[in-house]
C-alpha positions as CSV (number, residue, x, y, z in Angstrom):
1,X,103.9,170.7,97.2
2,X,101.4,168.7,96.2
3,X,99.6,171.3,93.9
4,X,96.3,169.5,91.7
5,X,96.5,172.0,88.8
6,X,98.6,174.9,87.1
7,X,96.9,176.6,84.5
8,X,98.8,179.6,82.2
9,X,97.2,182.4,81.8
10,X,96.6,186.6,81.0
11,X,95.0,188.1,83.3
12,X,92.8,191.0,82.5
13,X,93.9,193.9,84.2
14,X,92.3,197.4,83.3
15,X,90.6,198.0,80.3
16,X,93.0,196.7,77.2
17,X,95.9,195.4,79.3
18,X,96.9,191.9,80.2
19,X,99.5,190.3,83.3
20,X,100.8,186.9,82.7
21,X,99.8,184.7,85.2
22,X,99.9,181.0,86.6
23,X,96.9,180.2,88.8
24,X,98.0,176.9,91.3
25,X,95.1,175.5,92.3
26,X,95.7,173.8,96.1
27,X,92.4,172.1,96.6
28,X,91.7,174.6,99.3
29,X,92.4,178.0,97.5
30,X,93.3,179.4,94.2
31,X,97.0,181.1,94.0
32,X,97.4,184.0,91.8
33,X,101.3,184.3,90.6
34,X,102.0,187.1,88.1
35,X,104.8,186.9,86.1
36,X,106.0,190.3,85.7
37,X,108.6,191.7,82.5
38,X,111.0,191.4,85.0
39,X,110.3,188.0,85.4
40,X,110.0,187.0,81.7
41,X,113.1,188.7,81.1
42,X,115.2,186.1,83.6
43,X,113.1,183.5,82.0
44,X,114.2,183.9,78.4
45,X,118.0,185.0,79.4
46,X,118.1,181.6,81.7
47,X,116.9,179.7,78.9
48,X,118.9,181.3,76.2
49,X,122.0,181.0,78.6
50,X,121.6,177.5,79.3
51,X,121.0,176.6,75.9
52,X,124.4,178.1,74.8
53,X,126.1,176.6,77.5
54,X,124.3,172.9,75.9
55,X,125.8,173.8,72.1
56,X,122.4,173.9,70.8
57,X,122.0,175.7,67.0
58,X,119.5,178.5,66.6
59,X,116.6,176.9,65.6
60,X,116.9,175.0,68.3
61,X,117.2,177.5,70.8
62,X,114.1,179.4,69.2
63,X,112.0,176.4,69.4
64,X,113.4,176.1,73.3
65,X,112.5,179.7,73.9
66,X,109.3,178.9,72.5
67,X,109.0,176.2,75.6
68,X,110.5,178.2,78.6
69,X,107.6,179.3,79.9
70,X,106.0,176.3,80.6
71,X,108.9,175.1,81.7
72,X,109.1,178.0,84.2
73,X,105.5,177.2,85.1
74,X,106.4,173.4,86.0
75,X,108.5,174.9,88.7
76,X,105.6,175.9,91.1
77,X,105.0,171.9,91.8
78,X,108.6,172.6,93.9
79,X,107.6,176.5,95.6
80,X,105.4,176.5,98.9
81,X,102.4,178.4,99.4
82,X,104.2,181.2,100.8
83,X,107.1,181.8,98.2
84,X,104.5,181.9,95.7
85,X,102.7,184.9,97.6
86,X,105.9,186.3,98.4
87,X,107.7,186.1,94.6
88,X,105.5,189.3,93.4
89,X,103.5,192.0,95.2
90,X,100.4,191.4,93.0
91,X,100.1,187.8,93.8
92,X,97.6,187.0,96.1
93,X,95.3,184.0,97.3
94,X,91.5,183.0,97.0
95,X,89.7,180.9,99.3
96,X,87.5,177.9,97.7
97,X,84.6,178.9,100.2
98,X,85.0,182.7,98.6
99,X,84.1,181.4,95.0
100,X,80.5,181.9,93.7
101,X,81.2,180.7,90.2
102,X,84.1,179.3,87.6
103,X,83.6,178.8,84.5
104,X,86.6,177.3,82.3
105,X,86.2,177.5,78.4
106,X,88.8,175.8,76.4
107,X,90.2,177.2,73.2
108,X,87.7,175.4,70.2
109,X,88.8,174.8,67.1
110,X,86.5,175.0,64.4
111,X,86.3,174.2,60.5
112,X,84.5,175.7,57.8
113,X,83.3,174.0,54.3
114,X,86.6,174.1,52.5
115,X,87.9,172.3,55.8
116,X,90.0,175.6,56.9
117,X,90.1,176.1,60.7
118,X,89.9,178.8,63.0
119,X,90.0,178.3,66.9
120,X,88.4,180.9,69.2
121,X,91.0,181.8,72.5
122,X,90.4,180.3,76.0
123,X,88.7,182.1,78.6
124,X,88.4,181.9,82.4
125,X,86.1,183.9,84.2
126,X,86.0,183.5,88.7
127,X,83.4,185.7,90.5
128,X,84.3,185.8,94.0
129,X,83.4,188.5,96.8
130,X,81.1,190.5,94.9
131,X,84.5,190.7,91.9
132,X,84.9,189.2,88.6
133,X,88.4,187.7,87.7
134,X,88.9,187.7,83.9
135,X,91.7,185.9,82.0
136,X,92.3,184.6,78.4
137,X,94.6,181.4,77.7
138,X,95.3,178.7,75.1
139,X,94.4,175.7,76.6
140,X,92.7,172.8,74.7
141,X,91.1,170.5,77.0
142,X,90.7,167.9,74.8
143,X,90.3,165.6,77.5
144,X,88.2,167.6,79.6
145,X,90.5,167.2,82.8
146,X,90.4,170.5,83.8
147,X,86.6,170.7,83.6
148,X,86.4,167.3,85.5
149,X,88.4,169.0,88.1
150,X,86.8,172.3,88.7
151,X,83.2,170.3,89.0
152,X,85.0,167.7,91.3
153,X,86.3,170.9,93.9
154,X,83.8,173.6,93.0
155,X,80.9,171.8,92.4
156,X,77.9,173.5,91.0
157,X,79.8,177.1,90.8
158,X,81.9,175.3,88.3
159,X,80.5,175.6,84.4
């Protein structure tokens, strides 16, 4: 469908609790597609399923579990705007022109003096209408392409 960017992420949703969820950025809108335990569930049985069905050993059907969720996630190149919104009652869409800020920080990675790393998690935070849209995700960015394209649609609301 033509989609610019798929990011995975956990939403924040409450206080403590978290909703997997893929944003599918249009160029005109954001679209917000949970992926509910239901969801997951058919995931990880497809995978595992299909998997069998190939011959593979368990270690590699634990590393392809490992992969089926961005796997799954490639699939919303193929899904229009309105079987995304219609796949889960929680998904929903948010207008480019709604968006007062974005700011998109990838997951760092950092070393100490004996050389050990540590990396601190991803975050994504979208005010729009007066609202703040948390989410948390592992997502490098070494390249900075998904900075490059949130200042190239949003401008200065991107940071």
């Amino acid at each position: 469908m033509g989609y610019q960017l798929l990011l995975n992420v956990n939403k924040k949703k409450g206080f403590l609790s978290m909703v997997p969820c893929v944003l599918v950025f249009t160029g005109e809108s954001i679209l917000f597609a949970h992926i509910d335990k239901t969801m997951q569930k058919q995931i990880m049985n497809d995978k595992k399923e299909q998997m069998k069905a190939e011959g593979k050993g368990f270690l590699k059907q634990s590393v392809g579990m490992m992969k089926a969720m961005g796997e799954f996630i490639n699939l919303y190149h193929q899904k229009s705007e309105d079987e995304i919104l219609s796949e889960n009652s929680m998904n929903f869409k948010l207008d480019n022109n709604k968006i007062d800020r974005i700011i998109f920080k990838p997951v760092k990675i950092m070393y100490d003096a004996e050389n050990q790393s540590s990396q601190t998690g991803g975050k994504l935070l979208i005010k729009a209408n007066g609202e703040k849209i948390k989410a948390i995700h592992s997502i490098y960015d070494n390249n900075k392409a998904i900075k490059k394209y949130l200042k190239d649609v949003y401008g200065k609301a991107a940071r």
